[in-house]
CHARMM-style PDB file with segment names, atoms N, HN, CA, C and O in Angstrom:
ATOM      1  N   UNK     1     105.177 224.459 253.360  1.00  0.00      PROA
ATOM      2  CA  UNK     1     106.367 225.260 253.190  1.00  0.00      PROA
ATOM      3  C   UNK     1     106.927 225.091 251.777  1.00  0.00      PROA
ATOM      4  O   UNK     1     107.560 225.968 251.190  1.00  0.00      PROA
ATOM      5  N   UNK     2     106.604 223.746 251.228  1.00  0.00      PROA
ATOM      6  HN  UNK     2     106.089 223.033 251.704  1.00  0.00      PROA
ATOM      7  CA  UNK     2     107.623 223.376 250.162  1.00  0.00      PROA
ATOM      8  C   UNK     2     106.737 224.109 249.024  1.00  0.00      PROA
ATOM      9  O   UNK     2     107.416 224.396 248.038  1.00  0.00      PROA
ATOM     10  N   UNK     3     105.140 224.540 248.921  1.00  0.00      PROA
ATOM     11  HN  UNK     3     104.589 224.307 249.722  1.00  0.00      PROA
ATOM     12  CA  UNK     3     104.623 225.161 248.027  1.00  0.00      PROA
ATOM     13  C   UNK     3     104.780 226.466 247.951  1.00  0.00      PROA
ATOM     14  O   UNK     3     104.442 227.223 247.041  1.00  0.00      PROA
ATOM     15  N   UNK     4     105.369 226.721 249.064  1.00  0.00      PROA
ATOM     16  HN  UNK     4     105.643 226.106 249.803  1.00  0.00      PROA
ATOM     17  CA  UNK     4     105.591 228.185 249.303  1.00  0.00      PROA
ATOM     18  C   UNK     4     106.631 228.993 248.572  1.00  0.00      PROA
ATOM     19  O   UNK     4     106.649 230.113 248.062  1.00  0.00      PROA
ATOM     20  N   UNK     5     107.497 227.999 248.713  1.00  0.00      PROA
ATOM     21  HN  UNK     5     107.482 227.089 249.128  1.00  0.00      PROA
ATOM     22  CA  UNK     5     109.001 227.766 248.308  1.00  0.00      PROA
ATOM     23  C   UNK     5     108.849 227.986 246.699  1.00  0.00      PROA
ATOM     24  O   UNK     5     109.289 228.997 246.151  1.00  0.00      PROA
ATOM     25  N   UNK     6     108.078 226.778 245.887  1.00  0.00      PROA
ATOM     26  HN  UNK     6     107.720 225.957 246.332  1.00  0.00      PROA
ATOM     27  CA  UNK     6     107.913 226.888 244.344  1.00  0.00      PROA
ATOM     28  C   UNK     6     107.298 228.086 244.018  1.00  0.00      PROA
ATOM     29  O   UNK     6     107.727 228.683 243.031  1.00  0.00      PROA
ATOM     30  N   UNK     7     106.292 228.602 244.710  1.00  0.00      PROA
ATOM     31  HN  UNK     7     105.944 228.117 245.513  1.00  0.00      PROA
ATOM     32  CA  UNK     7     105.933 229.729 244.317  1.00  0.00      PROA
ATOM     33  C   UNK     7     106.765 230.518 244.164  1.00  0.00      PROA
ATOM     34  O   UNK     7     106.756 231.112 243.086  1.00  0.00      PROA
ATOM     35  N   UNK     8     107.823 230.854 245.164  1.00  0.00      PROA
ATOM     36  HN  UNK     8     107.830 230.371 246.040  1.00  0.00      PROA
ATOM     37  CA  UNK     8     108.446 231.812 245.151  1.00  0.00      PROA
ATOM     38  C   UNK     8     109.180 231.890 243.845  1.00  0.00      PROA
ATOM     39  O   UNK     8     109.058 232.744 242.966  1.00  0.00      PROA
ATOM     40  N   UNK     9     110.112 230.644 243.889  1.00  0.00      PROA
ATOM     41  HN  UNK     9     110.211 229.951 244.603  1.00  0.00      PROA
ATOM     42  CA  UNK     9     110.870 229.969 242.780  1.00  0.00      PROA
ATOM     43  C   UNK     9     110.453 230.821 241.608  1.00  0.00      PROA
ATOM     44  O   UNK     9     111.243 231.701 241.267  1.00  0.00      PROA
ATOM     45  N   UNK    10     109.289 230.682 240.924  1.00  0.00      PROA
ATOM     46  HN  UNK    10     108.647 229.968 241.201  1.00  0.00      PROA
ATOM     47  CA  UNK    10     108.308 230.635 239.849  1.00  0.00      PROA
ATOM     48  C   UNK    10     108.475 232.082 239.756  1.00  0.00      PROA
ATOM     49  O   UNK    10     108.892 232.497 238.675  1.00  0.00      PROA
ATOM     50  N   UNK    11     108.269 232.810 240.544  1.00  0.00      PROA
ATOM     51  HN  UNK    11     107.930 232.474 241.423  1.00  0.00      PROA
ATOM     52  CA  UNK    11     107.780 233.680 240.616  1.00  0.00      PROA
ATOM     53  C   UNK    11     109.349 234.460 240.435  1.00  0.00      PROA
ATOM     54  O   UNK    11     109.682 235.581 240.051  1.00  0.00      PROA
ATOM     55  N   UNK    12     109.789 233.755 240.719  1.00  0.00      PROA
ATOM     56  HN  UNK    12     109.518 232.844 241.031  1.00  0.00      PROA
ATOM     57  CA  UNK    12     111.439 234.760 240.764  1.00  0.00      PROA
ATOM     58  C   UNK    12     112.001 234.669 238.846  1.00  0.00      PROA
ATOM     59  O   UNK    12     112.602 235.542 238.219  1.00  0.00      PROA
ATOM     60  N   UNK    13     111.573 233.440 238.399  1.00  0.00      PROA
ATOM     61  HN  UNK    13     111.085 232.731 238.909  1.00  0.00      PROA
ATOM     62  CA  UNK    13     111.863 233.121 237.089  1.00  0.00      PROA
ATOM     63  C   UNK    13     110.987 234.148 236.042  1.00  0.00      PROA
ATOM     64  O   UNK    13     111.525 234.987 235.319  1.00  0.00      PROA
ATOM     65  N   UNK    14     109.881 233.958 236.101  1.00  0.00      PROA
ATOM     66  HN  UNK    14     109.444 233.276 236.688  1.00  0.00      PROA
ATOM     67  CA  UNK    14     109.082 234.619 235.071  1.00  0.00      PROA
ATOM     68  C   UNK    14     109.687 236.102 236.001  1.00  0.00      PROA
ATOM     69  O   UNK    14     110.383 236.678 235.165  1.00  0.00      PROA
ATOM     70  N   UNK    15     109.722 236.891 237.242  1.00  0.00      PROA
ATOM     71  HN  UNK    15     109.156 236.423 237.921  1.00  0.00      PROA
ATOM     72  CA  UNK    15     110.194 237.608 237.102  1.00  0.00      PROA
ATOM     73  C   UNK    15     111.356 238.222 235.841  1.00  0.00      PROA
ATOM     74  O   UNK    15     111.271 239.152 235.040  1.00  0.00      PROA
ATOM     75  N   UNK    16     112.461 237.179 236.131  1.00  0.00      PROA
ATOM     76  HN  UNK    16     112.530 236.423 236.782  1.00  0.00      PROA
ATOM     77  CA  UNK    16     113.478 237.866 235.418  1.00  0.00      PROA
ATOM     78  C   UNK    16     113.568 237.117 234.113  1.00  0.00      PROA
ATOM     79  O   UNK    16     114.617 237.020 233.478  1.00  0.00      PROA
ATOM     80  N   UNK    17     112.153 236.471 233.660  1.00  0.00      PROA
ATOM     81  HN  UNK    17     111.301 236.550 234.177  1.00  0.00      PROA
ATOM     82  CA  UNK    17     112.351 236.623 231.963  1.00  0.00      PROA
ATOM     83  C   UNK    17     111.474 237.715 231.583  1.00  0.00      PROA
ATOM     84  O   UNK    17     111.497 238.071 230.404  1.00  0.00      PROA
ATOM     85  N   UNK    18     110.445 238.497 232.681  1.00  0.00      PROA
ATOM     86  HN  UNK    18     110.427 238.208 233.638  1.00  0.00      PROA
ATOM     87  CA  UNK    18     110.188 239.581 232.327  1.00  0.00      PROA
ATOM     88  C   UNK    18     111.135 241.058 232.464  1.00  0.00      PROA
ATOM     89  O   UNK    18     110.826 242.180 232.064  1.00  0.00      PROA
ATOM     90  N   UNK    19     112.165 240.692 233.050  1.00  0.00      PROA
ATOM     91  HN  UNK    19     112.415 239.780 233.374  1.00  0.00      PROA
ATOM     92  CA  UNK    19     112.950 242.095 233.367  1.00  0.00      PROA
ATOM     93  C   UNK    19     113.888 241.735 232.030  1.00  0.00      PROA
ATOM     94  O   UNK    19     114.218 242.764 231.440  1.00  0.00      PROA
ATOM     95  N   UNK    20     114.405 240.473 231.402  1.00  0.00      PROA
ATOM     96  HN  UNK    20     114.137 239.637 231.881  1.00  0.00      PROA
ATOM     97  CA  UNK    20     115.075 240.345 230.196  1.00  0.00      PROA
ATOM     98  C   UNK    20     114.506 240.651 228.723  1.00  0.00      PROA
ATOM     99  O   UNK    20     115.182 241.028 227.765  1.00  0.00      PROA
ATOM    100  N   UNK    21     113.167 240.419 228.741  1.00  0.00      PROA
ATOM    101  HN  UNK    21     112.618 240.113 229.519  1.00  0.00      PROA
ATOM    102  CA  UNK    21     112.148 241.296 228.029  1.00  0.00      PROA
ATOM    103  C   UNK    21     112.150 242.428 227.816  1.00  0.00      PROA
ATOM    104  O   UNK    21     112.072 242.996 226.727  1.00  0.00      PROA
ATOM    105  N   UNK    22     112.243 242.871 228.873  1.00  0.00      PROA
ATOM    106  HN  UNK    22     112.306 242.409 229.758  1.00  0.00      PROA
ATOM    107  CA  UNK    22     111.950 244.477 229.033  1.00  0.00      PROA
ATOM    108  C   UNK    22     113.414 244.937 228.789  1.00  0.00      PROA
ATOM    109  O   UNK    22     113.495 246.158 228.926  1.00  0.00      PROA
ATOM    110  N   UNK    23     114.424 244.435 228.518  1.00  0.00      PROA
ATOM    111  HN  UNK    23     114.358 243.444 228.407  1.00  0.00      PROA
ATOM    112  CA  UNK    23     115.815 245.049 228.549  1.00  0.00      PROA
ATOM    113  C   UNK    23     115.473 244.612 226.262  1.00  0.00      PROA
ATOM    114  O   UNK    23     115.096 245.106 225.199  1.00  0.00      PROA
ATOM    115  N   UNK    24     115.769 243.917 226.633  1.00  0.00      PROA
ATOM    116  HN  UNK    24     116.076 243.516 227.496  1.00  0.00      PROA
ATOM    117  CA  UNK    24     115.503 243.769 224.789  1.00  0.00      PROA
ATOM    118  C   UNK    24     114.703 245.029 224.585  1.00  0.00      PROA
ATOM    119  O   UNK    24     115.132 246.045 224.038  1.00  0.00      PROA
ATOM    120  N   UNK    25     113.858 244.909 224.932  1.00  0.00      PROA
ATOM    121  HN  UNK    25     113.510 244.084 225.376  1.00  0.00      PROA
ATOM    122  CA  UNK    25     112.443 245.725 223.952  1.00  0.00      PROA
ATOM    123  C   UNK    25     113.374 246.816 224.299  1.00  0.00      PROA
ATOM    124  O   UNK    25     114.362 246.820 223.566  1.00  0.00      PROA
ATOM    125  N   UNK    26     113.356 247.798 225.251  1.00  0.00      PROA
ATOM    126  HN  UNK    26     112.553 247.795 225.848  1.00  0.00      PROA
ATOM    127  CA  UNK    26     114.139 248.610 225.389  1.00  0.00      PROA
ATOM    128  C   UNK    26     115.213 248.961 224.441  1.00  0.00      PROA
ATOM    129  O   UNK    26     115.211 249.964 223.727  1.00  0.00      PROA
ATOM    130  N   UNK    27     116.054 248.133 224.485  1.00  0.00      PROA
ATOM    131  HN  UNK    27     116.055 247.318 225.065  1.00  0.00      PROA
ATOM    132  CA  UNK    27     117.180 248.306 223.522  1.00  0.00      PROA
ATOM    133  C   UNK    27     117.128 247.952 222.352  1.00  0.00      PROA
ATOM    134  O   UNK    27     118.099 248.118 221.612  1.00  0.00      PROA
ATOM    135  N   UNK    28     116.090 247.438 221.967  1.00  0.00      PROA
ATOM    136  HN  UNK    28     115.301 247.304 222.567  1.00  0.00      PROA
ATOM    137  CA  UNK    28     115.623 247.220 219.915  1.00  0.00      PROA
ATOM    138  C   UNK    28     114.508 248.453 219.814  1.00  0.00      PROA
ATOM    139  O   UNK    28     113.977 248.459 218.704  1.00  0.00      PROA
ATOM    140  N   UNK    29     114.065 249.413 220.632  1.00  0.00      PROA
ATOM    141  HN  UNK    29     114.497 249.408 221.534  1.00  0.00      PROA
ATOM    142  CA  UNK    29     113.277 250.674 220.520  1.00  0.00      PROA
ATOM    143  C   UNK    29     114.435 251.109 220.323  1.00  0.00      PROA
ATOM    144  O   UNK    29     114.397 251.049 219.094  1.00  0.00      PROA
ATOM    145  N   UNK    30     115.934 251.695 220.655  1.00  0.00      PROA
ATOM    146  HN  UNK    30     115.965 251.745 221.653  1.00  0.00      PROA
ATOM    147  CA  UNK    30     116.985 252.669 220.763  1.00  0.00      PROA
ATOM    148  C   UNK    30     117.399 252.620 219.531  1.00  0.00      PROA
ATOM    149  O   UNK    30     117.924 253.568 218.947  1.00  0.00      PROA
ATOM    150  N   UNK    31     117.103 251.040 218.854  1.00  0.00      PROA
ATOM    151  HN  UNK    31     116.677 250.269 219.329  1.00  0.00      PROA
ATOM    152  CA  UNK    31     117.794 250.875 217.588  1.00  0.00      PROA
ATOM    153  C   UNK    31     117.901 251.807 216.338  1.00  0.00      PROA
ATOM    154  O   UNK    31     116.811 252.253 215.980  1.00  0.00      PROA
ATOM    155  N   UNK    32     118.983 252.198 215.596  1.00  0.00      PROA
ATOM    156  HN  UNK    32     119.869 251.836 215.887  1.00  0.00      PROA
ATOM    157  CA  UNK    32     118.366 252.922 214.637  1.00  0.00      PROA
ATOM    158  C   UNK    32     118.632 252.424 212.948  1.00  0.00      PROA
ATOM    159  O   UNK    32     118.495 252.928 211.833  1.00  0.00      PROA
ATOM    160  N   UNK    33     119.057 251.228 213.487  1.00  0.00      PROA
ATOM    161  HN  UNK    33     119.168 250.819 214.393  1.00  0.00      PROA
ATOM    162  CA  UNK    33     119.607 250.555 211.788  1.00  0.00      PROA
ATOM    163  C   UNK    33     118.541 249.964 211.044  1.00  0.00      PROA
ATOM    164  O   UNK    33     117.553 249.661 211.713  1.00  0.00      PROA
ATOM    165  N   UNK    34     118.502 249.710 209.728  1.00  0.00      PROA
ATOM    166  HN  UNK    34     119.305 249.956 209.185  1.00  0.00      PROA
ATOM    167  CA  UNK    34     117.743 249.305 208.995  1.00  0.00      PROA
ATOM    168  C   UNK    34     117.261 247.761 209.696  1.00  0.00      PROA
ATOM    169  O   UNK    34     117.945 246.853 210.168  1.00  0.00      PROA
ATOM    170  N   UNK    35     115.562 247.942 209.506  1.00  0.00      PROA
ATOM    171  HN  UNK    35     115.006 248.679 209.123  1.00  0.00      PROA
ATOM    172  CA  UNK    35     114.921 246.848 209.934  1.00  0.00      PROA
ATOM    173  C   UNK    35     114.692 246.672 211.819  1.00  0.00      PROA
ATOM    174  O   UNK    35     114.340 245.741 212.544  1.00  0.00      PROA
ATOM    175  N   UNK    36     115.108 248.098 212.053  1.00  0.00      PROA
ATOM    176  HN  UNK    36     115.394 248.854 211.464  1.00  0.00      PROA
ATOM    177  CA  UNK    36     114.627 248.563 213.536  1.00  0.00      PROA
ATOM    178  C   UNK    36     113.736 248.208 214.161  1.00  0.00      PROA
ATOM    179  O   UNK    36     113.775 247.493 215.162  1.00  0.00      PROA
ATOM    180  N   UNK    37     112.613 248.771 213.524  1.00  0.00      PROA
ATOM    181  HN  UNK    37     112.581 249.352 212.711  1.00  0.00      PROA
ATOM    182  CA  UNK    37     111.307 249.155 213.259  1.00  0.00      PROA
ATOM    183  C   UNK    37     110.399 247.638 213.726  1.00  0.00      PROA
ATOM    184  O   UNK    37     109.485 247.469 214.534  1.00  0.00      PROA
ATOM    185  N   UNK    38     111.266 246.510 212.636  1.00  0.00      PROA
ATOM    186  HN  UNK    38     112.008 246.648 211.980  1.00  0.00      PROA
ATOM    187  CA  UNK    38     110.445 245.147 212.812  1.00  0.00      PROA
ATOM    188  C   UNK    38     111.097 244.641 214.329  1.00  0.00      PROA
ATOM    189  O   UNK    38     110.426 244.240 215.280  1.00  0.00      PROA
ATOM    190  N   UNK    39     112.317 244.751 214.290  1.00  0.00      PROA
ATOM    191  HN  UNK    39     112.862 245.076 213.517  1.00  0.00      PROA
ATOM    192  CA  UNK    39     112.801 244.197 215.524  1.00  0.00      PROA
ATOM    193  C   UNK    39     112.033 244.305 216.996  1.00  0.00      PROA
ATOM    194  O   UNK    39     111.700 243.430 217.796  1.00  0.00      PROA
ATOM    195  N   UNK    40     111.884 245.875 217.012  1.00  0.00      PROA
ATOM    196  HN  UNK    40     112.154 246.585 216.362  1.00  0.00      PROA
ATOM    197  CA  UNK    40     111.114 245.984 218.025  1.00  0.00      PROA
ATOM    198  C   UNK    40     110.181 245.897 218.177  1.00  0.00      PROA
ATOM    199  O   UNK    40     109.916 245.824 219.376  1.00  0.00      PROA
ATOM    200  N   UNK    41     109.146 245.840 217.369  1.00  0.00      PROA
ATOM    201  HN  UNK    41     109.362 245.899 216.395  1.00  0.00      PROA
ATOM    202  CA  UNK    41     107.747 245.497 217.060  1.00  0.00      PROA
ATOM    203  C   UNK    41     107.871 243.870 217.939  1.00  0.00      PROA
ATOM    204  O   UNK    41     107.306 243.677 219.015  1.00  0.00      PROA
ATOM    205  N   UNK    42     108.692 242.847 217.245  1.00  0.00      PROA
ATOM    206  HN  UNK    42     109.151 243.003 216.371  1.00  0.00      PROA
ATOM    207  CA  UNK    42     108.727 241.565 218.252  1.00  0.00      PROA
ATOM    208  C   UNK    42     109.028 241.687 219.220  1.00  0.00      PROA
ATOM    209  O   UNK    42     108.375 241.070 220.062  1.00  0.00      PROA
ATOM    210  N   UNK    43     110.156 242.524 219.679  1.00  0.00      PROA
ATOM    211  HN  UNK    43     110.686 243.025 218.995  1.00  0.00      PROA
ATOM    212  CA  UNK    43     110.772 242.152 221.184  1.00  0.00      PROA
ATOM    213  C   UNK    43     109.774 243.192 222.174  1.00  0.00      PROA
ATOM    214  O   UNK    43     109.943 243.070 223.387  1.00  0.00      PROA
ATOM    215  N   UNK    44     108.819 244.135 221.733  1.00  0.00      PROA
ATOM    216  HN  UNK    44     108.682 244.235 220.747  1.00  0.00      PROA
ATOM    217  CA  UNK    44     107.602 244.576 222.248  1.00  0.00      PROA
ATOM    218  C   UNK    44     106.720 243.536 222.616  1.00  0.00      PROA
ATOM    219  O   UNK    44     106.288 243.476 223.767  1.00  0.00      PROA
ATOM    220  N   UNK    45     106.336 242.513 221.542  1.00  0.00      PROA
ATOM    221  HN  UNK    45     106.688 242.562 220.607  1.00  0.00      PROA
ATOM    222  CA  UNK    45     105.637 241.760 221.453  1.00  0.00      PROA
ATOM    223  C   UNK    45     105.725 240.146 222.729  1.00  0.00      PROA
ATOM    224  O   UNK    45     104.772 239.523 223.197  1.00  0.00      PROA
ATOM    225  N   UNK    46     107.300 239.902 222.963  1.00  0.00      PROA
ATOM    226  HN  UNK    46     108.074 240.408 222.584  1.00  0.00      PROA
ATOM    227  CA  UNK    46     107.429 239.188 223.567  1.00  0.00      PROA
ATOM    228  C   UNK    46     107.467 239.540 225.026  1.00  0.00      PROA
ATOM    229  O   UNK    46     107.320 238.790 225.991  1.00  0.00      PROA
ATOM    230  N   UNK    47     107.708 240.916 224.990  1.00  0.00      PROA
ATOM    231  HN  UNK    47     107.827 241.526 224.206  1.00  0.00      PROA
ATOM    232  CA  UNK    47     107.632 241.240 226.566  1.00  0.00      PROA
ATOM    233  C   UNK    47     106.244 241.671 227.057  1.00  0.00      PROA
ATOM    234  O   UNK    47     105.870 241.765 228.226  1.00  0.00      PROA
ATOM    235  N   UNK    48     105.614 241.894 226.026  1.00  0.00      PROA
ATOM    236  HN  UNK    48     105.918 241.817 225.077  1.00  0.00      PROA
ATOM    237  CA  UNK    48     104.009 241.770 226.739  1.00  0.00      PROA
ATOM    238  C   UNK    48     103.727 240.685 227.155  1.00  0.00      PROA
ATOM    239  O   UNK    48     103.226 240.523 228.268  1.00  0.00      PROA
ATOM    240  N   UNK    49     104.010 239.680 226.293  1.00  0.00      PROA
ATOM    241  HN  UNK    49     104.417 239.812 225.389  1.00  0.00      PROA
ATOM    242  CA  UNK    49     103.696 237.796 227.178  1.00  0.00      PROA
ATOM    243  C   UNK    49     104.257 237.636 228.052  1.00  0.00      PROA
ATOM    244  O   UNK    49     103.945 236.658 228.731  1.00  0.00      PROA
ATOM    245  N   UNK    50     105.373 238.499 228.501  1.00  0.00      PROA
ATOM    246  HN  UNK    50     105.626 239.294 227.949  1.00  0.00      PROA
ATOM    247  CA  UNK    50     106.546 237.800 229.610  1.00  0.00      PROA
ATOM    248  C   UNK    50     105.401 238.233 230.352  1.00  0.00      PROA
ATOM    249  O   UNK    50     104.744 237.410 230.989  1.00  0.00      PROA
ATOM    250  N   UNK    51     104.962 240.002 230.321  1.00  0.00      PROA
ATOM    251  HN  UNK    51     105.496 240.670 229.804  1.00  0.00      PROA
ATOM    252  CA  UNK    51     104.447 240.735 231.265  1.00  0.00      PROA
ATOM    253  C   UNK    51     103.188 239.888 231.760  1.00  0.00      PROA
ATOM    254  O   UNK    51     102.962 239.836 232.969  1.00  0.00      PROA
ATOM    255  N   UNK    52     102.137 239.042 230.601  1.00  0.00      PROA
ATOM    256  HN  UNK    52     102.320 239.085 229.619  1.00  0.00      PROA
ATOM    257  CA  UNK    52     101.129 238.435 231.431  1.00  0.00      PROA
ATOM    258  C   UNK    52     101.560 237.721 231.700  1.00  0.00      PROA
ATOM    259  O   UNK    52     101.078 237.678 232.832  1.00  0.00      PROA
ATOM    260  N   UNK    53     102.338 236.744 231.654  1.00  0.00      PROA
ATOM    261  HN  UNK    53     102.729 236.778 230.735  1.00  0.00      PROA
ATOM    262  CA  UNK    53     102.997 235.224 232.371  1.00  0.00      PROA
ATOM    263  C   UNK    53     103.419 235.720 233.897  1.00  0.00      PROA
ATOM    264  O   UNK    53     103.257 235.046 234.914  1.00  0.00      PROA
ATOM    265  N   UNK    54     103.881 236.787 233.845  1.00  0.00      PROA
ATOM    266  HN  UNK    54     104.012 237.335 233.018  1.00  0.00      PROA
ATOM    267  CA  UNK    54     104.160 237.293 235.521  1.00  0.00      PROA
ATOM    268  C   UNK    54     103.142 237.616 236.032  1.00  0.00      PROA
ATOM    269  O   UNK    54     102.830 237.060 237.085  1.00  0.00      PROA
ATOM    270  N   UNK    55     102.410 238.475 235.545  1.00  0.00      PROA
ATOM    271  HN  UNK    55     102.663 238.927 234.689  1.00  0.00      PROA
ATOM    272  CA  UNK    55     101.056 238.509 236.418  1.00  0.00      PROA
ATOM    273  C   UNK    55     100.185 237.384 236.603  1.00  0.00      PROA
ATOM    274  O   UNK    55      99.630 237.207 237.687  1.00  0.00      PROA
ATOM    275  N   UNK    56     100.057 236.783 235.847  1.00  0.00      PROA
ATOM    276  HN  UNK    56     100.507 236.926 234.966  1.00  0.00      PROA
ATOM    277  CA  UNK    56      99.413 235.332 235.755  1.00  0.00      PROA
ATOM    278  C   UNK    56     100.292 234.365 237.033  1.00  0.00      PROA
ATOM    279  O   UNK    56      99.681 234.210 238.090  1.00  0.00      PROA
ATOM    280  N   UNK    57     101.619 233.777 236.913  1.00  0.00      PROA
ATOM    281  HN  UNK    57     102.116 233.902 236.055  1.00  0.00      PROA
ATOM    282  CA  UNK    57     102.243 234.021 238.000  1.00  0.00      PROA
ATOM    283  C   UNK    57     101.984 234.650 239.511  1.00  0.00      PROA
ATOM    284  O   UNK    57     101.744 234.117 240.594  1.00  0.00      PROA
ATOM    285  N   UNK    58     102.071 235.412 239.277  1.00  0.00      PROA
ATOM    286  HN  UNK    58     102.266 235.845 238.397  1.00  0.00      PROA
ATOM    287  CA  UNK    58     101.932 236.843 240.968  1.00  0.00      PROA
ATOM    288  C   UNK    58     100.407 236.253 241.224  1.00  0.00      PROA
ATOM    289  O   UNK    58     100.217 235.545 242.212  1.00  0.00      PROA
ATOM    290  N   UNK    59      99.544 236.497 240.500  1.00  0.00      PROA
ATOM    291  HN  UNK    59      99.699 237.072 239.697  1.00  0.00      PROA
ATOM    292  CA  UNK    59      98.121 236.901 241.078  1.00  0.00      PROA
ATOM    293  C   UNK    59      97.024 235.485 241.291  1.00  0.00      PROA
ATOM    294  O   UNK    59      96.011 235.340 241.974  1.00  0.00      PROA
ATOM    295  N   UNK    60      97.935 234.367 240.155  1.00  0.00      PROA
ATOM    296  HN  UNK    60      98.758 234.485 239.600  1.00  0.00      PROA
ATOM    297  CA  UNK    60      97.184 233.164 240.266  1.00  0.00      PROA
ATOM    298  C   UNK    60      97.993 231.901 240.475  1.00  0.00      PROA
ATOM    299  O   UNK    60      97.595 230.764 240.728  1.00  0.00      PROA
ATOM    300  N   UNK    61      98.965 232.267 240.346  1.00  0.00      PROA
ATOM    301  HN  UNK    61      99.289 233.191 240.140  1.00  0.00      PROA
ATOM    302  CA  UNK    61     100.121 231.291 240.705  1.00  0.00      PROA
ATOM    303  C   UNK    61      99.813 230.187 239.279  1.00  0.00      PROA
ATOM    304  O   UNK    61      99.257 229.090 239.326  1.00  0.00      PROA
ATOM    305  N   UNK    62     100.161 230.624 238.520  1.00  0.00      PROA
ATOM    306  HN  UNK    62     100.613 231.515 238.481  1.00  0.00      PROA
ATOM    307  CA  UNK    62     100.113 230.003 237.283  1.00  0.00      PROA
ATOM    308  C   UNK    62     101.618 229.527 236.974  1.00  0.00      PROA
ATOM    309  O   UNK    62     102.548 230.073 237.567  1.00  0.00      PROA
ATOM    310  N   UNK    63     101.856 228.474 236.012  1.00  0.00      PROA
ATOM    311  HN  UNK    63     101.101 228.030 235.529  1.00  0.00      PROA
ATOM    312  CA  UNK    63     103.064 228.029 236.205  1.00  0.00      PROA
ATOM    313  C   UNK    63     103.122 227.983 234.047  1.00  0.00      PROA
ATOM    314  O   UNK    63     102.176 228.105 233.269  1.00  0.00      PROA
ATOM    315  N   UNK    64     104.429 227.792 233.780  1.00  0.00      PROA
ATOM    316  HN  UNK    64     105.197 227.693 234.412  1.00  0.00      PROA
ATOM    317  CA  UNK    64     104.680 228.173 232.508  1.00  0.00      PROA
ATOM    318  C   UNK    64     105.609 227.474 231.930  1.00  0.00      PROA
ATOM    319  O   UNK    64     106.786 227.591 232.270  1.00  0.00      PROA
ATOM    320  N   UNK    65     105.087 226.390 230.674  1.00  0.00      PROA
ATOM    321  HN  UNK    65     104.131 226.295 230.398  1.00  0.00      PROA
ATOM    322  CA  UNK    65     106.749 225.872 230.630  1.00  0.00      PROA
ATOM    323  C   UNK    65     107.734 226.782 229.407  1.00  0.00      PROA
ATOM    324  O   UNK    65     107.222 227.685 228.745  1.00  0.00      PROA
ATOM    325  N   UNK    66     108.792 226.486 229.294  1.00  0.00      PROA
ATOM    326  HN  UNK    66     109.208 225.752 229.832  1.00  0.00      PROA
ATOM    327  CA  UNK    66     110.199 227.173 228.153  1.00  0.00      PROA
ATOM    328  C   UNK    66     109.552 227.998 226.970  1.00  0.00      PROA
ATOM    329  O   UNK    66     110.094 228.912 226.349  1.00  0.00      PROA
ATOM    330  N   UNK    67     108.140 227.429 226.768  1.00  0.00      PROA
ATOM    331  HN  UNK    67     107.700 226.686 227.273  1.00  0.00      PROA
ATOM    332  CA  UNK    67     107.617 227.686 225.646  1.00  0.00      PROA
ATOM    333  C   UNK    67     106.673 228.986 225.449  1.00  0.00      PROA
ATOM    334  O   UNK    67     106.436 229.731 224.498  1.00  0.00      PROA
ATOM    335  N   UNK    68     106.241 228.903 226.816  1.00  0.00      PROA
ATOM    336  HN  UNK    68     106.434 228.297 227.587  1.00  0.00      PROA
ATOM    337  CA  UNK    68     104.924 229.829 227.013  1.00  0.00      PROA
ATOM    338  C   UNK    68     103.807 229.551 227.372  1.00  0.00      PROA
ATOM    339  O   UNK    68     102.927 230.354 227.681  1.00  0.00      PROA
ATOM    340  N   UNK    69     103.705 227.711 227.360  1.00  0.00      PROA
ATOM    341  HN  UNK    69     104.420 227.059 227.109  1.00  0.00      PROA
ATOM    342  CA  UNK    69     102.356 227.260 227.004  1.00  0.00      PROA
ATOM    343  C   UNK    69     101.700 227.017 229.132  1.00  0.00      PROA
ATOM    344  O   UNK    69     102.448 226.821 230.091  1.00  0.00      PROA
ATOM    345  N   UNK    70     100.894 227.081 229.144  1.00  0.00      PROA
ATOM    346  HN  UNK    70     100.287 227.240 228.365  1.00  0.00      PROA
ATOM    347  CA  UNK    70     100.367 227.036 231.094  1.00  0.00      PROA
ATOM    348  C   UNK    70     100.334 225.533 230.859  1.00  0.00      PROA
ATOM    349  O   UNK    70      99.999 224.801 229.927  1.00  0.00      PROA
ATOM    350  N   UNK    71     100.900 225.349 232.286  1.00  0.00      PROA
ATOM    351  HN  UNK    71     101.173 225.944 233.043  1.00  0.00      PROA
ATOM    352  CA  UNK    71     101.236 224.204 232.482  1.00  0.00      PROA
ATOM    353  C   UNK    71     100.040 223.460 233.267  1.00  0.00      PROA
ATOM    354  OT1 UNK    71     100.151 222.275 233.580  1.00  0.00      PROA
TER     355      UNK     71
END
């Protein structure tokens, strides 16, 4: 039960550092001030990692520490 539990846990976290990802990138694409362009290029960039860390997560139960690095 109690692995069941962390999974879920895990799975609820990288969820919503991928839905906080996806709200950045989102809103540094809308941007229109000077140096736009680079902004979103990163916050694109970081929500693709969120995006495999969740699937990695979901499909293999992979675990992730603050950094990014598989634990």
């Amino acid at each position: 039960m109690a692995k069941k539990r962390n999974y879920a846990e895990n799975l609820f976290k990288e969820g919503s550092e991928l839905f906080n990802s996806w709200r950045k990138s989102f809103d540094a694409s809308a941007d229109y001030r000077p140096g736009a362009d680079a902004r979103a290029a990163k916050a694109n960039k970081q929500q693709k990692a969120a995006q495999g860390q969740f699937l990695g997560a979901l499909l293999q139960g992979r675990r992730y520490d603050k950094k990014g690095k598989q634990k």
